[in-house]
N, C-alpha and C positions, 0 to 999 in steps of 0.2 A: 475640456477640463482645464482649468488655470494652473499655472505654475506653482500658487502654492498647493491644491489639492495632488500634486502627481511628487510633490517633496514625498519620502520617504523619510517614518516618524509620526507625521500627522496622522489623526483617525481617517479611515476611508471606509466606504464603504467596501461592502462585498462586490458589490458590482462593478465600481468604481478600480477594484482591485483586479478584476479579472479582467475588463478593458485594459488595462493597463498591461498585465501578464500576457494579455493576446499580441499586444504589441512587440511582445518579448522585452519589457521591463522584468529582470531577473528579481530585483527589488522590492517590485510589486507581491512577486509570486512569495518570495522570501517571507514578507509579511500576512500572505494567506498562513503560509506553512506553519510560522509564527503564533497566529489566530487559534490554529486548529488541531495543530501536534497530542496537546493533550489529550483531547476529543477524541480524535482518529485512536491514538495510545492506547489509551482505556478502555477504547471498542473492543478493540484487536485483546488485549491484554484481559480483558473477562472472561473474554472466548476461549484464550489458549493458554491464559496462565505462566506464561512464558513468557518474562522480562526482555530477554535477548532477538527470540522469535517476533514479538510482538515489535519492539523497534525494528527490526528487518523488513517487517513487514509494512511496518509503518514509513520508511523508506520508501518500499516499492511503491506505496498505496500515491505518494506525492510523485515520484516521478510519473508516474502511469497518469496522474491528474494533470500536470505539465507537460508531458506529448500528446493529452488527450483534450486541452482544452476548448479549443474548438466546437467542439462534439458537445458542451453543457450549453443546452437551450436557454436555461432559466437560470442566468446567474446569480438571482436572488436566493436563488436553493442549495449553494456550494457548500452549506455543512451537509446537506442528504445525497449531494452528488458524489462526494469523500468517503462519507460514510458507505456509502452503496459499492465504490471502489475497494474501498476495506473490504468489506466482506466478501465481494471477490478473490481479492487475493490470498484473504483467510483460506478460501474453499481450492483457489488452486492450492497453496500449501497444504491443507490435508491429503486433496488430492494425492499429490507429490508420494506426501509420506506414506499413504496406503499402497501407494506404485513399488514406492521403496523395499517396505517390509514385506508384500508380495516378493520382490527379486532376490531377497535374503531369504526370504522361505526358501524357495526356488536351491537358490545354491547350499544350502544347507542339506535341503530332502537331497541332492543333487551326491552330495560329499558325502552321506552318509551312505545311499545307496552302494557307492564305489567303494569306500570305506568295509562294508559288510562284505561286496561280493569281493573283496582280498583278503576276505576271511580273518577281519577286524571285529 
């Protein structure tokens, strides 16, 4: 890569950008993030309807693509590699929340039970 293709600013490619990212240009990655924020956004944000959520999620979705860069074979594929991380962590998040609202049933049936048998 020349000096000026690895300037930060200039177009790059996708690939060109995760060569770069692998090398741990922060830069580099920056500018993926940059590329594809909205994309990743919108995924997440159709799915859950959840402005807040969805940025959160869209967070995790880039760090998990930044510890996990390595791992994408075909860097020419980084919007479906993003995209596919999205929806994982979509699916943990539901996960989560269904764990959740199970453990509040739980203490609820829990409270009431105790609740009744004190003759409430």
């Amino acid at each position: 890569m020349t000096a000026i293709a690895t300037h930060v600013g200039l177009a790059q490619t996708d690939v060109e950008l995760v060569a770069a990212s692998r090398q741990g240009n922060r830069d580099a990655f920056g500018q993926i993030v940059r590329r594809y924020q909205g994309l990743i956004s919108g995924l997440i944000y159709s799915s859950c309807g959840d402005l807040s959520a969805s940025e959160d999620i869209a967070q995790e979705t880039f760090l998990a693509a930044w510890k996990s860069l390595s791992g994408l074979r075909e860097p020419e594929k980084l919007p479906a590699w993003l995209c596919q991380i999205a929806r994982h962590r979509m699916l943990d998040q539901r996960r989560e929340a269904v764990r959740e609202n199970a453990r509040l049933a739980r203490a609820v049936t829990q409270y009431d039970r105790k609740w009744r048998a004190a003759g409430g």
